[in-house]
N, C-alpha and C positions, 0 to 999 in steps of 0.2 A: 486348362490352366495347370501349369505344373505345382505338384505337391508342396504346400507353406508350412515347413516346421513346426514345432509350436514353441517358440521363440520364448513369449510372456513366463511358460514354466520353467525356463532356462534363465530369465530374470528374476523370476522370484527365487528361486532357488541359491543363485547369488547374493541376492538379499541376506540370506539366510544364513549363508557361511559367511560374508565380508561385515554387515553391520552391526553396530556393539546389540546386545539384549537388550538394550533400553532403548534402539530404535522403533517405530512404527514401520513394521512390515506390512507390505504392499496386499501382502494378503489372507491380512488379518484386518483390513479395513472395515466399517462399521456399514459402510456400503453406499448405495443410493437409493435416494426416497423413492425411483422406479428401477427395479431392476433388472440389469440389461444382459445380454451374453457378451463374457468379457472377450476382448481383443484376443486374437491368436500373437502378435508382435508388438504388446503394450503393456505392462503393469497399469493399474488402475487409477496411478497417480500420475504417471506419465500420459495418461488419458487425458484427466482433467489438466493439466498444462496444457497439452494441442488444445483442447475446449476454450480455452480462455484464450491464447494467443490469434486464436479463428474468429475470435469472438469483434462484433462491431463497436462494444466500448470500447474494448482494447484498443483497437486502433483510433478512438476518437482521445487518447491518452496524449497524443502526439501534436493536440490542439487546446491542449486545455494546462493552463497556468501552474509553476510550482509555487513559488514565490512571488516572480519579479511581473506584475502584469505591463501589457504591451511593451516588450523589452526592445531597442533597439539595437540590435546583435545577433549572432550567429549561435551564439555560443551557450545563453542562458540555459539552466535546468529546464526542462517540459516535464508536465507530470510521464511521460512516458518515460524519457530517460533516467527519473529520478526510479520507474517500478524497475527499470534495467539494473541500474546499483545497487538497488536492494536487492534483486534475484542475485547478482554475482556477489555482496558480501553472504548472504544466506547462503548461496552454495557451498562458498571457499570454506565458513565457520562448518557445514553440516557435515561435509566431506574430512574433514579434519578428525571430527569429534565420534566419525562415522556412522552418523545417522543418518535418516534417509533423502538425500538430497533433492529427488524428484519430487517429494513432498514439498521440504522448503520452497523447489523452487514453483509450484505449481500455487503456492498459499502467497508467495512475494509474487507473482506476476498479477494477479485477484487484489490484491490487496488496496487496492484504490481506484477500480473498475466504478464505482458510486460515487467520487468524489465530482465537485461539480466545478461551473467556468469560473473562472478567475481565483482560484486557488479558495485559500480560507476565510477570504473574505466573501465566495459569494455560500460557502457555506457557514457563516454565523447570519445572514442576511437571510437564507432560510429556516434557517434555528431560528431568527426570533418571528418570522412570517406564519410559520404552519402549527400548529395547535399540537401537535404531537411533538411538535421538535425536530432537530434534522442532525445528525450523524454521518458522517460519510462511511464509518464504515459499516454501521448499520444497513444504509443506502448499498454500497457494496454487496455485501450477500443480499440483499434485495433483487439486485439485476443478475445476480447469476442465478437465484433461485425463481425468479421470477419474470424480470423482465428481457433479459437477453433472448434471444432466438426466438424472435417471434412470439413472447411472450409465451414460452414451455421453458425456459429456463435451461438450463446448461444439464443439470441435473447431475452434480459434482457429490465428490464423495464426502461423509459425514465431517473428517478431518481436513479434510481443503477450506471444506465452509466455516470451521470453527473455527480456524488459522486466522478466514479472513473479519470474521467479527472480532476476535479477539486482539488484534494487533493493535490499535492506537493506547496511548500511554498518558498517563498523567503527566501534567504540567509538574517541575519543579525536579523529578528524577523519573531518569530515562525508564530504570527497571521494574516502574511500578505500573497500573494497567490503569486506564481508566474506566474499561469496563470489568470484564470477565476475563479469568485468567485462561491461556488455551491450554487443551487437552493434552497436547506432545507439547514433547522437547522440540519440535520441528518448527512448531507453532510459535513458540519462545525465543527460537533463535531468531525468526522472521520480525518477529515484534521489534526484538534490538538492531536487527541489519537495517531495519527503516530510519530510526533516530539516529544510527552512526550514518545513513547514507546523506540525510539531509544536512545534518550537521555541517556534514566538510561541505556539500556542497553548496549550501544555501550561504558559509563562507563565503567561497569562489567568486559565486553570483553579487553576494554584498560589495564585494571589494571591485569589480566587473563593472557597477554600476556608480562609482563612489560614495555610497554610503561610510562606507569604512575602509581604514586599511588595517592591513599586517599588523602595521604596529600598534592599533589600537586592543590586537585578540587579549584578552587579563594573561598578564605574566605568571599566573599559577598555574594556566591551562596549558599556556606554551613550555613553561618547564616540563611539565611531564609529557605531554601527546607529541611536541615540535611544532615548527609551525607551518610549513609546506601542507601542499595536500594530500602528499604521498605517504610522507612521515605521519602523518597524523592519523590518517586509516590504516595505515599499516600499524600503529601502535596501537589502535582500539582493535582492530581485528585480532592480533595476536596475543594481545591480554583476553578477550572473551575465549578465546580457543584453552590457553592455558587455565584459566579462572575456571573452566568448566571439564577440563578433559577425564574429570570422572563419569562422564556422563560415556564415554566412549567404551568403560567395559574392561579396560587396559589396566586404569589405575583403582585399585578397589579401597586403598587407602585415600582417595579423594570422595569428598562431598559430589551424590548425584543430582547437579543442579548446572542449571545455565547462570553464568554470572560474570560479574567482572571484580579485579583489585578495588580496594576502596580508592587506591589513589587517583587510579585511570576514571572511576565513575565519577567522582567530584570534580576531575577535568571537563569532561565531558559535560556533568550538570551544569557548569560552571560555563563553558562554550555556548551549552542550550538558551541558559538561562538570560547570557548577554546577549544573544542573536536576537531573545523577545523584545529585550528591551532598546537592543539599536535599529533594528529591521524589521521583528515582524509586525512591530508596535507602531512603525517609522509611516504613516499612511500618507500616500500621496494625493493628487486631483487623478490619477487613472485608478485609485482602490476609492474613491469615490464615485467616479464616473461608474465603474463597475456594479458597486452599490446601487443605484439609481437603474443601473439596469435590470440587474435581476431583483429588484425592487417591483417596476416599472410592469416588467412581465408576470410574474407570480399575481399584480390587481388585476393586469391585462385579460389572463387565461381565467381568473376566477369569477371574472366577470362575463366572458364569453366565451366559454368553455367550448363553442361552437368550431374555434380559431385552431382545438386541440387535433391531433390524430387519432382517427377513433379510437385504436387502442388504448390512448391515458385517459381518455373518458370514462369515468370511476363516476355513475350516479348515487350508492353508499357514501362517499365520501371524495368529492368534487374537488380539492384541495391538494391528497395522495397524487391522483392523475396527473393536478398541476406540479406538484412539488416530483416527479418523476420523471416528467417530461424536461423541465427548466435543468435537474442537474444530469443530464445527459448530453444535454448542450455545451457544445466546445465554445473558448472563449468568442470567435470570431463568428461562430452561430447564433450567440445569443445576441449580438453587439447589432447584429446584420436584422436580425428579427425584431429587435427594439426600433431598429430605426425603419423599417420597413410598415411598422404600422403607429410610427412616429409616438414612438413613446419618449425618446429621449431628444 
C-alpha cells in the first residue's frame, strides 16, 4: 500500500493558524469515553460527523415528521432536511465568525438523531407516558452514546455530545436554553442555526399547507427580517454573524459572545411565538391519529414486552427498552406496526 501522509496533523495545524482563539481546536478535544487511535486523514470532529452521517438514525431522519404529519406533497420539511439547514446555517455562521466548523457541523447533523415519529407530538405523548419523562434531545445523546451501532454507541467526542444535549431552547426566546448551556461557542451557534432553521421553514410548510399566509406573518416581524424566505434567513444569519463577530478574535473591542440585535431577536421571538400559536398549536385528526398511535404502542410493548427486539428489552426498567425502541420509529414504521398488531 503506498505511503498515507499524515494529513489529520496538517489539519490540525490549520486549525491552529486560520481559527479565532476562542475556537474549539480539534485537538484540544476532551476526548472519547473509549479511547481510540486517531485517524491519519480526520481531525477528531470530522470523525464524529462521518460517525453520525453512517449512522442508521440518521438516515431513518428522512422518515420521520418536522412539523407537518402525513403531508401531501413533495416538498414539506422532513426531520432530515430540517438537520440539513441547520448544519448549513451553523456552518455559514461558524465559518464566518471562524470557529470550528467541523464541530458545528458534526453537533447540527446529531442534533435530533432521538427525536421521535411524528414530530412533537409524538414526543409530548412520551413525555407524559414514561415516568422519567421523554426529551428528544436528551433521547439524542442517548442513541449516539448508547443505542446506535449495535448498541456500543458511536462513541463521539466529549464536545459533539454536549452540543447535542444542549441545543433545544426555551419556549418564548430563541437565546435562552431550556436545559443546559453548551460548552463552546460551536455548541451555541448550533443551538440558534436550529430555531432560525425551523423558523423560515416551518413558515414555508404552514403557508404550503394553508394554514396561513404571507400576509397573515405580524407586521413587526416582516418590517425588520422581510418577508420571502430568502430575505428572512439571510437577515437572521447576518445579524448573528455581526452581533457576535467578537467572538472571531478580529474584533477585540467587541463582546465575546454569540448573539443577535435586539431588533432581529424580537423578530424572530415574535415569528416563533406566532408559529405556536397558528400551527404548532393548530392540531389536526392526523396529530391525533398520531397520538393514538404511539399511545397504542408504548400500552402495547409494555404489556408484552415479548413483541420487543431483544436489544430494547431492559428487565431493570421495562418501560426505557419500550420508550427506545417507539422513538426510533420513523413515522410510516410506527403507523404500519400499530396496525399490524391492530392497535389502531
Amino acid at each position: 500500500m503506498t505511503h498515507l501522509p499524515d494529513i489529520r496533523h496538517y489539519l490540525e495545524d490549520r486549525e491552529r493558524q486560520w481559527l479565532s482563539p476562542y475556537a474549539t481546536l480539534s485537538v484540544n478535544t476532551l476526548g472519547r469515553e473509549k479511547v481510540e487511535e486517531p485517524s491519519p486523514v480526520r481531525t477528531e470532529f470530522q470523525r464524529d460527523r462521518d460517525r453520525i452521517i453512517h449512522a442508521k438514525a440518521f438516515r431513518r431522519l428522512k422518515h420521520k415528521t418536522q412539523v407537518f404529519i402525513a403531508p401531501l406533497g413533495d416538498h414539506y420539511v422532513t426531520r432530515l432536511t430540517h438537520t440539513l439547514e441547520v448544519s448549513q446555517l451553523a456552518r455559514t455562521i461558524t465559518r464566518a465568525l471562524r470557529l470550528n466548523e467541523d464541530l458545528a457541523e458534526a453537533i447540527s447533523l446529531g442534533h435530533d438523531l432521538g427525536h421521535t415519529p411524528f414530530g412533537h407530538v409524538g414526543e409530548e405523548v412520551l413525555g407524559e407516558l414514561y415516568p422519567g419523562g421523554f426529551r428528544h434531545n436528551a433521547q439524542s445523546l442517548r442513541v449516539v452514546e448508547k443505542l446506535e451501532n449495535n448498541s456500543q454507541g458511536l462513541n463521539l467526542t466529549a464536545e459533539v455530545r454536549d452540543g447535542i444535549l444542549n441545543h433545544s431552547k426555551a419556549q418564548g426566546d430563541i437565546m435562552a436554553s431550556a436545559a443546559g448551556e453548551p460548552a463552546t461557542l460551536e455548541g451555541e451557534v448550533c443551538r440558534l442555526a436550529d430555531a432560525l432553521a425551523y423558523i423560515n421553514h416551518d413558515i414555508g410548510d404552514a403557508v404550503r399547507a394553508g394554514i396561513i399566509h404571507l400576509s397573515d406573518l405580524p407586521c413587526q416581524a416582516v418590517e425588520v427580517l422581510g418577508q420571502t424566505h430568502s430575505k428572512i434567513v439571510d437577515t437572521m444569519v447576518r445579524d448573528v454573524i455581526a452581533s457576535s463577530f467578537g467572538v472571531s478574535g478580529t474584533a477585540p473591542e467587541l463582546p465575546v459572545k454569540i448573539g443577535m440585535s435586539q431588533s432581529v431577536l424580537s423578530a424572530c421571538n415574535l415569528l416563533r411565538d406566532f408559529l405556536f400559536e397558528r400551527v404548532y398549536r393548530n392540531r389536526d385528526h392526523y396529530a391525533e391519529n398520531a397520538r393514538a398511535t404511539v399511545r397504542s404502542l408504548y400500552r402495547f410493548y409494555l404489556e408484552s414486552p415479548q413483541n420487543l427486539p431483544l436489544e430494547f428489552r431492559d428487565a431493570d426498567d421495562p418501560a426505557r427498552g419500550v420508550v427506545d425502541y417507539i422513538a426510533g420509529m420513523t413515522d410510516q414504521f410506527a403507523t404500519q406496526t400499530a396496525l399490524s398488531f391492530g392497535l389502531v
